[in-house]
N, C-alpha and C positions, 0 to 999 in steps of 0.2 A: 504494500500500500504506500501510495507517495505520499510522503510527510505534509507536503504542502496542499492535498487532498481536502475540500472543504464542503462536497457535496451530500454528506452527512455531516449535519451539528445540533449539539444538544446543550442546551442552557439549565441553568442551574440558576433561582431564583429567589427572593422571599416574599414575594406577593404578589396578587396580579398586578398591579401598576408595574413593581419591577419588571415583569415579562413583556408588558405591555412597550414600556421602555429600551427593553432592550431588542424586542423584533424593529423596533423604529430605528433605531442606529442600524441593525444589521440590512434593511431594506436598501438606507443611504449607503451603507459599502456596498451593497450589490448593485446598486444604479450605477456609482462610481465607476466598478471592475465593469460593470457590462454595458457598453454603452446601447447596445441595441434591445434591453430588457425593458419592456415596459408596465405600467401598473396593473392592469390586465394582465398580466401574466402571471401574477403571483393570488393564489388562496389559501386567506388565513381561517384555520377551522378548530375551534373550541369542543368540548361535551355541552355546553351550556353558553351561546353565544352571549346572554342576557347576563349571565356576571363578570361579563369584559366590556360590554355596550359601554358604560359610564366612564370607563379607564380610556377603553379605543379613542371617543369622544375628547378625553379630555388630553391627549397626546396627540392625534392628530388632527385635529380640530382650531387649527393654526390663523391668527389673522392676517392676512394677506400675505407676502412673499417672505420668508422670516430667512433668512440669510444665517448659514452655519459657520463654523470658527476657517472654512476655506471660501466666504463670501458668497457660496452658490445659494440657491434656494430648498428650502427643506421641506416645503410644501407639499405632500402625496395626498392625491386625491386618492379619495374610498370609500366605499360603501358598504353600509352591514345588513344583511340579508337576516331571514326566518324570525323575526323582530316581530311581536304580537303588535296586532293594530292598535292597540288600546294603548302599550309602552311606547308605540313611536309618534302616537299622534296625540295633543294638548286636548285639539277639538273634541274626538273621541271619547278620551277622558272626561272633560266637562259636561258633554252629554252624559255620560252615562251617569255622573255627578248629581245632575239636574233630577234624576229620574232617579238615584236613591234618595231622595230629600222626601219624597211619600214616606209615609211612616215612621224619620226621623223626627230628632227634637229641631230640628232648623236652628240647629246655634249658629251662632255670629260669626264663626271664621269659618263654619260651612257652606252659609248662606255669601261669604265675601270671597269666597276662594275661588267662584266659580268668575268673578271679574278680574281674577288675576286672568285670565287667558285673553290676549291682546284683541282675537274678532267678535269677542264677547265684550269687551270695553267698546271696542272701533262702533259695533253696532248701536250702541247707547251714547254713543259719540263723549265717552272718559278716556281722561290720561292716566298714565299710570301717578301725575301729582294728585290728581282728583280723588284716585281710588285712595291715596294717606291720607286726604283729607276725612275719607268717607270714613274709615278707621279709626282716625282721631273722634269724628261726630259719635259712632257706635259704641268707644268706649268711654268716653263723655257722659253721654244719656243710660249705660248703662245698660246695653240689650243685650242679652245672655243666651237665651233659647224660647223656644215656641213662639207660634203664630199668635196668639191670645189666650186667654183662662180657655177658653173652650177647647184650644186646640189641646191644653194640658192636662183636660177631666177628660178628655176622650182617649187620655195615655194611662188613665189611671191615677192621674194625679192630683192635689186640689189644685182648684182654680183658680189661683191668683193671678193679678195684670200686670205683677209690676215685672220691670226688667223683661216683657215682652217684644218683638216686631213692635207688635199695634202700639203697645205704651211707647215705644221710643218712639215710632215715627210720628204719633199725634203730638209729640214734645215739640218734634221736630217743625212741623207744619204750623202751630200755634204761637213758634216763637217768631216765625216766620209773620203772622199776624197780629201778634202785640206783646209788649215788655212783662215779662214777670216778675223779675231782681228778685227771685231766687227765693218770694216771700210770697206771692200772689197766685190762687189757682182759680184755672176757669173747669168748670164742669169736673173738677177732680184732676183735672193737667196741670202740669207746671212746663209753661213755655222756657224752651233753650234759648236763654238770651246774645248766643255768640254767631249768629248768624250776619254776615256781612254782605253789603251790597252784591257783588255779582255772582255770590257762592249760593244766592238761592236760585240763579239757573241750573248750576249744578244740583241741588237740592231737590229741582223738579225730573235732571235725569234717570236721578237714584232713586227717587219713587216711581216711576213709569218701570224700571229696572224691576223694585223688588213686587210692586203690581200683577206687573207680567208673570215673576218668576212664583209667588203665592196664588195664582188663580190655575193657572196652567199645570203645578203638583199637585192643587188639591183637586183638580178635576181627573188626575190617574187614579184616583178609590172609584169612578164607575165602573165595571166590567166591561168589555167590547168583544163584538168577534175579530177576529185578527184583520179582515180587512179595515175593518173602524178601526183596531190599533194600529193601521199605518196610516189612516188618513191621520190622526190627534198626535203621532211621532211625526211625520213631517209637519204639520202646523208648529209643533215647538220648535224642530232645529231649522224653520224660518224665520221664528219670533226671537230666535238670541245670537245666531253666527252669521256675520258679513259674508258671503261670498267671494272673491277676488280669485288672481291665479296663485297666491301662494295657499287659499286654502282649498282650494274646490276640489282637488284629491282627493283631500281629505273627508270634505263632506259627501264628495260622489260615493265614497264607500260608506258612509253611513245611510246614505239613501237607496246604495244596492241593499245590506241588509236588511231598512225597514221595506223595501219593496217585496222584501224574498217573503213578510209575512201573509201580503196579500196574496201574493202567488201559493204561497203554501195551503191557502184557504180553498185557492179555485181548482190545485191540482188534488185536493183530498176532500172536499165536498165536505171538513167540518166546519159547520155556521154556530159553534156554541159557541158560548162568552167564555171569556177567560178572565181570570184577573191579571193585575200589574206585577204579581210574582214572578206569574210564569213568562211574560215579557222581562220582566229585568233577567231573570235567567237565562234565557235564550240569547239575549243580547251580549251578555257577560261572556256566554259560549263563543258565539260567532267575534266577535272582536279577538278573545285567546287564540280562537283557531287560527283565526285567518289573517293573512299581514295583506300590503299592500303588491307583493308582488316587485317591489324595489329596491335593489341593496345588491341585487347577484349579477355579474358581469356586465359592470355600467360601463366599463372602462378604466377604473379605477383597481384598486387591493380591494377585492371582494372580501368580507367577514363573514362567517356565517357558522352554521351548528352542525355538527357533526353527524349526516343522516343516509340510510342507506341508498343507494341507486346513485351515487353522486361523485362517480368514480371517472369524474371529466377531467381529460392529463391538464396540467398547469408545470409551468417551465419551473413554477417554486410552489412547493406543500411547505407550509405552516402551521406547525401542531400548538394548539395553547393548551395549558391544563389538564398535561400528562403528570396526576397527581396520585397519589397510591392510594387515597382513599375515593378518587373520584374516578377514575378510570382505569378498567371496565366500570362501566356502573351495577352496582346490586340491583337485583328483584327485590323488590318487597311484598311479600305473599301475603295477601289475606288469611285470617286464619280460618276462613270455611272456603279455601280454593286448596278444591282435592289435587287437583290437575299437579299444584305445586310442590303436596306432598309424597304422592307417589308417581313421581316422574318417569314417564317412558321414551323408549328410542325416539328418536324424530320430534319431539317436545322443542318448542322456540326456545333457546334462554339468553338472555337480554347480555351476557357477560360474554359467551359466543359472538352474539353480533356483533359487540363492540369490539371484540377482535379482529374479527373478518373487516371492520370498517378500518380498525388502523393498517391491516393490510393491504385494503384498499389505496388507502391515504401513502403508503408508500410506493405502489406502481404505478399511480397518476403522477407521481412530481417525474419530470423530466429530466432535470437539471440539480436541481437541491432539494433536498428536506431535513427541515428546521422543525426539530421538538423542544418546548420547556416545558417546565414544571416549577414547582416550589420548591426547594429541594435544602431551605434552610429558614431556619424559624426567626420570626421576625424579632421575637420577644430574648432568646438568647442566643442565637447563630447555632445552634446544634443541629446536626445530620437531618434531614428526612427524605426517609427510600423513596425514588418513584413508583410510575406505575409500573405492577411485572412487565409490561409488554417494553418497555425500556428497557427494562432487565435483561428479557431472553433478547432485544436487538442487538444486545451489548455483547451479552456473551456469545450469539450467532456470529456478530463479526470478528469478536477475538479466536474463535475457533478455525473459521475460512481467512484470513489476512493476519499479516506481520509488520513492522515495519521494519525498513533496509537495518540491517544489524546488531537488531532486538529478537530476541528467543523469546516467546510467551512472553502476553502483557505489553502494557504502553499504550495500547491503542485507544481504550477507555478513558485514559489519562488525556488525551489528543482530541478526542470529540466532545468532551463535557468542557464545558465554558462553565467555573463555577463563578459568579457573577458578586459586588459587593450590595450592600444593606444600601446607601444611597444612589444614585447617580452625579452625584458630583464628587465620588472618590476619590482625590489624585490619580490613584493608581490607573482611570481610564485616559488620563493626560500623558501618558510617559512613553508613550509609543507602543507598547506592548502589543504584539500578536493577536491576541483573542480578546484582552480587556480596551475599548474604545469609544469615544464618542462622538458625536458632530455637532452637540451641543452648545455655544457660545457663552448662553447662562448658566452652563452648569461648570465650564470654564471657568469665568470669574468666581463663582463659589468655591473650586476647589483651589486657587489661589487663596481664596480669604482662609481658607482651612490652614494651609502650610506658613501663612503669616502669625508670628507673633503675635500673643490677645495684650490688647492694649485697653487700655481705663479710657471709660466715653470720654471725651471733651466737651465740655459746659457746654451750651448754646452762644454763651454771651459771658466769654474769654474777659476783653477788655474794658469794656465798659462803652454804654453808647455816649456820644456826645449829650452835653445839656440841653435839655427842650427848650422851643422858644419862652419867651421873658411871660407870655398871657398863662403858660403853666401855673406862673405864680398867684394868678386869680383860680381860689379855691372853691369849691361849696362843696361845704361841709357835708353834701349826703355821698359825694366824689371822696371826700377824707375818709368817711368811715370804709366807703368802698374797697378802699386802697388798704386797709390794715386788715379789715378779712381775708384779702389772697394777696399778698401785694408783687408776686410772680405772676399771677391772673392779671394782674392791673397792666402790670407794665404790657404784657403780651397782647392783652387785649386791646386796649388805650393807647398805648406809643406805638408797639410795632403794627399796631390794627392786624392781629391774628385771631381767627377762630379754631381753636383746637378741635370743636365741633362739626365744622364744616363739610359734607363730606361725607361725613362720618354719622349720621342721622338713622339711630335705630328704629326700625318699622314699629309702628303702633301695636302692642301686646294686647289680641281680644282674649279677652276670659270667656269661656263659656259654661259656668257654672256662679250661681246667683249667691249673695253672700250669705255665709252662716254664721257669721258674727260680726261687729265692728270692731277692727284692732288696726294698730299701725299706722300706717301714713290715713286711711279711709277715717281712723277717728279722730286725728289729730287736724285733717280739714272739717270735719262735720263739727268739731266742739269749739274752732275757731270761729266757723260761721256764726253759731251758737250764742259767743262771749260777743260777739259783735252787734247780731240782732238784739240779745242781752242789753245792753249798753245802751242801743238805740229805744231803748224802752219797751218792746215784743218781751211777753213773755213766754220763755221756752218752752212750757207747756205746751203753748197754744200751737207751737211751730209743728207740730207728731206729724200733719198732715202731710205738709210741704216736705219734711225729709223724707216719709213713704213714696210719695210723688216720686221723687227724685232718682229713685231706686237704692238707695244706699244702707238701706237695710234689708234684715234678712225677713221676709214671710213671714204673716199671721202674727200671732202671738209674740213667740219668740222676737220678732223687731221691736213690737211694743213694750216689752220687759228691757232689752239692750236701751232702747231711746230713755224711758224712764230711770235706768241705774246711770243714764250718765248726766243726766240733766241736774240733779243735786248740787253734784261740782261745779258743773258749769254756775249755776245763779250761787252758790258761795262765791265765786271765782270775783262775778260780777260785783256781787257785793261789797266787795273787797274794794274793788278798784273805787266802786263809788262812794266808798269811806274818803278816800283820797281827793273825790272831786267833789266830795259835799260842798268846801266853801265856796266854791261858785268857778268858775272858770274865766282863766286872764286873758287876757288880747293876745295873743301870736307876736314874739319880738322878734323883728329883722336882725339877722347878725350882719352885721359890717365891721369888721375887726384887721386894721392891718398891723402886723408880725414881722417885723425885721426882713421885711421888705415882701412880705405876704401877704395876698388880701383875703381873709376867710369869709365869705358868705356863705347867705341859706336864712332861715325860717325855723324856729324851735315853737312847736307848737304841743296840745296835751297838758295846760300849763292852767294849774289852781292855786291857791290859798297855799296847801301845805307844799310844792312846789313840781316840778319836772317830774309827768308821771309817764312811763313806759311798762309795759306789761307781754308777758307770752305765756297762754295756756302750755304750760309744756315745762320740761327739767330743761333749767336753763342752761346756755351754753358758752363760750369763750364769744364770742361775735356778740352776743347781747349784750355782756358786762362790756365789751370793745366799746357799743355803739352808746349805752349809754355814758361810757365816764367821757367821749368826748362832745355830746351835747352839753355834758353835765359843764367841762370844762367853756363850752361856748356860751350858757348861761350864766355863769360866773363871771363872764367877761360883758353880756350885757347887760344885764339885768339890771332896772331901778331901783333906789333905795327902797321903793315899797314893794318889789318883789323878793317871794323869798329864795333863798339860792342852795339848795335843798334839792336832792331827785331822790326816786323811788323807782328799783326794779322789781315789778312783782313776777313771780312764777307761781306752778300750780301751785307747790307747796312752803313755798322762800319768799322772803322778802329782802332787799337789799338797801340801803340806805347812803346818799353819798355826801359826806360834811362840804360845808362852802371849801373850796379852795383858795387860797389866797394869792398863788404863786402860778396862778391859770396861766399866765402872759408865757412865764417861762417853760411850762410844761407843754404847750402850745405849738411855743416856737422849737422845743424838738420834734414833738410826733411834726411839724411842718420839715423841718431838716430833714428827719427819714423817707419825708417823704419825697421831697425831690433826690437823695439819693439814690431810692426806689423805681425812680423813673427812669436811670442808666444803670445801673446793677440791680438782679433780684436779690431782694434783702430775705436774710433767712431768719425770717420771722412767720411762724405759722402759728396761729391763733389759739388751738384746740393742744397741738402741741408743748406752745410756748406759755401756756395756762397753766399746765400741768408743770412743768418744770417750775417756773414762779410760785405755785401754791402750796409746792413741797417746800420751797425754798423760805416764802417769805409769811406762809399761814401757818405750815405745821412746826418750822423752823428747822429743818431738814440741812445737811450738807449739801453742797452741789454734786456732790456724786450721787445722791439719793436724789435729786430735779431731774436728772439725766436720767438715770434709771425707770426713773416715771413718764418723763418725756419720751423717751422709747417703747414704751406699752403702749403709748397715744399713735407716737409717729408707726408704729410698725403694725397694730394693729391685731387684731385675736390668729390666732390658728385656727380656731374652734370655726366649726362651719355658721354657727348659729351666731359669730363674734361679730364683732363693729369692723369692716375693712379699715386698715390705718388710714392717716392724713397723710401719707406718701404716695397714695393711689391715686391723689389730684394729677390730672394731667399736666397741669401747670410747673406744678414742682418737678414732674418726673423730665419735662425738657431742660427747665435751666438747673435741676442739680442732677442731672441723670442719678446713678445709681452710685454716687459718694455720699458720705455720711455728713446731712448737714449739720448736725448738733454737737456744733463744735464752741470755742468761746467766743464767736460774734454773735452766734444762735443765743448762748447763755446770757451776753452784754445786752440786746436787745430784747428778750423777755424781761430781765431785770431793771431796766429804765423804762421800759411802758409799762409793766405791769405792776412796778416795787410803786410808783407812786399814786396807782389806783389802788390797791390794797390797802393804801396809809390811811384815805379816804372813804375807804368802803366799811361798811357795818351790817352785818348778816342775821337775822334767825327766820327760824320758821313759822310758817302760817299759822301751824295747830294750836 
């Protein structure tokens, strides 16, 4: 056997994308070597083409001409054949989608999924912006499942409205008709007040949408004889899919099949009814069985399934997923199939045939044949045998062939390509014989491999220049801005970045209705609460409007959740308007210029006993922030006859902050830092640098005990159920990448903002 011999080869793998991978590189050396070989010539053939479909796709599924590490094009056109009609086509899918929604709950990401598919939007004439819009609206209003109470006592269920279709969308339509502010119902509705000028066009396509899409399911529970079920199947897939030339394919085959039911009516003379079962199964059938008939010899590297009669020569065989537990394939006997337990001569069995096909698969290839397999485990690179038919190929050609100068053996050694765990190895860079790529990105990756690892580099090395001189016109709701993130600030404000951009996670439907009020769902409901509170509403009265709303859970049980929180909330309120009893002051303009600073803004909230702020909630670093520096900008204006005194309430604390004396100069540093802030990010982080200061200057702790506490803050729980740290900000993680910021500027700046709020602050609790 010639050494150089390469018309047998066998890859060695650890997963399908690896093999997927590596027949793509070996295609490109074979166009190279052969220049008159073309894509047509080669069939690549799996046991199961449908667990390569998503890997084939996603390797050679190339945008436009992609140029390999020798500048040619890498582009191979191909096609994948025996693909079930239902896996290759949207449309398909989505019909058959529509038509299980009979007898479903029609939850929200069921009922919206079927407008992800683009001539199902084209036809309702939505973008795919529209459809986030429609997302954001659905989980806003709070629609969960079912058509109405009725549709839910015909499931067995009781029949409540809320968090319905119907309840959301009359939300939707009435807000569209007049204001509610989230306190006023009409007929038992609470109009959605976030509806904007030209989004109630949209608003009217997505009711014609879900119109069409609930009168048209709920009319599949009549029975029909089959030819009535293909006239009521074509009127649906005209009322939801565009026709054009990219989909009419696809719809001509859904119209052969509902055409096949009327014919099956006329060629069998049964005129009984049927139900929508036995349609949706028939249909489910015919779509698995049957593809489109495109994929096999387009011109291109055909894919396809490993089946018998199909013993057409090809200049190159391509074997995928020559696996020892998947090929031959096992029978899997019934246990009342006689047939299988006492097997006679002449009996089919399915492990035969698939041997007879790999022998097939090797008299068709012409020129090559190319087998892989898995053949090492992804998880620890340990051995795994092929399938036997590899085996006896291996040991049939070590038995007949030698090579020049070798006694027994080498030859196995010569035809198995054992392959590595990535594609951007080195080792496929180095020239090497069997190990290769043409890959240009996988290039650069495996240079970044054999380079030295090196420590990120800051974002922002030297510092930006100084902002223009108008930086230094301040307002004060910009100051507090700036000491909540002040890495956020500058990113966002001076270099005008959105870390967000881009980066906009799709709207999350729920589709099951709440069984309790907890978390961020009660921390909105009991601030609405403290506020209608305030404004005089008393929260009793409110039960109706929060059911409305859907934010509670059903019956009973909401009524109990609403009532045990309501307590707190009117204490909460109570509280505050201990604080406003003397009456309430006029709102003071700040105008304060600071050593060449000018502070503005408006301190408003402001009674008798003096600067009131408040948050239903365990307060947090950014609230003691935002109050000590009003508190400090009230100290700077305030009249003799105001008093100069704040108050932070939480649920359960109260906080208290003495006059300052020394405002101008404490002022004019948070002002310093904060144009520093503007060219370096300062490492000052709020939640963090709280925790380090209150070890430091409440408990009276060492700074190596701040530090230590600061690092539970900054690093955050391990625990799944834990708080993420303050390092997961995006903001921090650009300008300190992953160096340790809680160093001594970290420790200098928590100790000067926060050592002289502390000096000032005065704490107990509510009870």
């Amino acid at each position: 056997m010639d050494p150089n011999d390469r018309s047998i080869q066998i890859h060695s793998c650890h997963s399908p994308m690896r093999e997927v991978e590596a027949l793509y590189d070996n295609l490109l050396a074979m166009f190279e070597e052969d220049q008159q070989l073309l894509p047509g010539d080669i069939l690549v053939m799996a046991p199961d083409i449908e667990t390569y479909a998503p890997f084939i796709q996603a390797v050679f599924d190339m945008p436009g001409e992609v140029p390999s590490v020798r500048g040619e094009s890498r582009r191979i056109p191909f096609g994948i054949a025996d693909r079930s009609a239902r896996r290759e086509s949207t449309i398909i899918d989505a019909f058959l989608k529509i038509i299980a929604l009979f007898g479903s709950r029609f939850g929200a990401s069921q009922v919206l999924s079927v407008l992800e598919i683009s001539p199902v939007r084209e036809k309702f004439g939505l973008s795919e912006e529209d459809l986030e819009l429609i997302r954001h609206w659905v989980a806003e209003i709070r629609i969960r499942w079912g058509l109405d109470g009725e549709n839910r006592r015909q499931m067995g269920l009781p029949d409540f409205s809320e968090n319905t279709w119907k309840a959301g969308l009359n939300r939707l339509l009435l807000g569209y008709a007049m204001p509610g502010k989230n306190e006023h119902l009409f007929n038992g509705i609470l109009p959605y007040d976030h509806l904007e000028g030209s989004e109630t066009l949209l608003l009217g396509k997505f009711l014609e949408y879900t119109n069409r899409l609930f009168s048209h399911v709920t009319a599949l529970g009549r029975s029909r004889t089959l030819n009535e079920w293909s006239q009521t199947l074509t009127g649906l897939l005209n009322s939801f899919f565009l026709t054009d030339e990219t989909t009419e394919r696809e719809i001509q085959a859904l119209r052969r099949a509902i055409r096949n039911l009327g014919d099956q009516q006329a060629l069998s003379g049964f005129d009984e009814v049927v139900e929508v079962e036995v349609i949706k199964s028939y249909l489910r059938n015919y779509v698995e069985r049957e593809g489109f008939g495109f994929g096999f010899m387009t011109g291109g590297v055909t894919f396809c399934t490993m089946l018998p009669m199909r013993s057409i020569p090809f200049k190159i065989i391509y074997l995928l997923g020559m696996n020892n537990e998947d090929y031959p394939r096992r029978s899997k006997a019934l246990g009342f199939d006689l047939m299988a337990r006492y097997p006679r001569p002449g009996d089919r069995s399915r492990r035969n045939d698939d041997r007879y096909l790999f022998l097939e698969a090797i008299l068709s290839a012409r020129k090559r044949l190319v087998i892989s397999y898995i053949g090492q485990s992804i998880d620890d690179n340990s051995l795994i045998p092929p399938s036997v038919l590899i085996s006896e190929l291996l040991d049939y050609i070590e038995q007949g062939f030698e090579l020049p100068g070798e006694k027994g053996g080498g030859i196995s050694d010569r035809l198995v390509t054992t392959h590595r765990l990535q594609a951007f190895n080195p080792e496929y860079f180095r020239g090497k014989d069997k190990l290769f790529s043409y890959s240009e990105e996988n290039l650069r990756a495996a240079r970044c491999c054999l380079e030295p690892r090196q420590e990120t580099a800051r974002f922002i090395t030297t510092g930006l220049s100084e902002p223009p001189e108008e930086w230094k016109t301040v307002e004060l709701v910009n100051l507090v801005n700036f000491f909540r993130n002040p890495a956020g600030f500058l990113l966002k404000r001076r270099l005008q970045m959105s870390l967000e951009e881009g980066y906009t996670t799709p709207t999350l439907i729920e589709e099951r209705e709440s069984f309790d009020v907890k978390g961020l769902e009660r921390y909105t409901l009991e601030e609405m609460l403290v506020e209608k509170g305030l404004s005089g509403r008393d929260t009793r009265d409110l039960f109706s409007v929060v059911r409305a709303s859907g934010q509670l859970p059903h019956g009973k049980v909401g009524e109990y959740r609403y009532y045990s929180l309501t307590p707190g909330v009117r204490e909460f309120v109570d509280r505050i308007q201990r604080y406003l009893a003397g009456g309430g002051l006029r709102p003071l303009d700040i105008n304060l210029d600071i050593a060449g600073f000018k502070l503005r803004g408006q301190i408003v909230s402001l009674s008798a006993e003096g600067l009131i702020h408040w948050r239903y909630a365990k307060l947090k670093a950014k609230d003691h922030l935002r109050m000590w520096i009003y508190h400090l900008a009230l100290n700077g204006v305030a009249p003799r006859e105001y008093p100069r005194r704040s108050f932070l309430l939480g649920q359960d604390e109260v906080w208290e902050y003495a006059p300052v004396e020394k405002y101008e100069e404490i002022l004019e540093g948070l002002l310093h830092k904060y144009w520093i802030g503007l060219s370096n990010p300062l490492k000052f982080f709020p939640e963090t640098s709280w925790a380090y200061a209150r070890q430091v200057f409440k408990k009276g702790g060492e700074r190596e005990e701040g530090i230590h506490s600061a690092r539970k803050v900054w690093m955050g729980s391990d625990d799944k159920h834990g708080k993420p740290g303050e390092c997961e900000d995006p903001s921090y993680r650009v300008c300190f990448g992953k160096a340790n910021p809680l160093d001594a500027e970290f420790q200098q700046l928590a100790e000067e903002i926060f050592g002289t709020l502390f000096m000032h602050q005065e704490g107990r609790t509510s009870k």
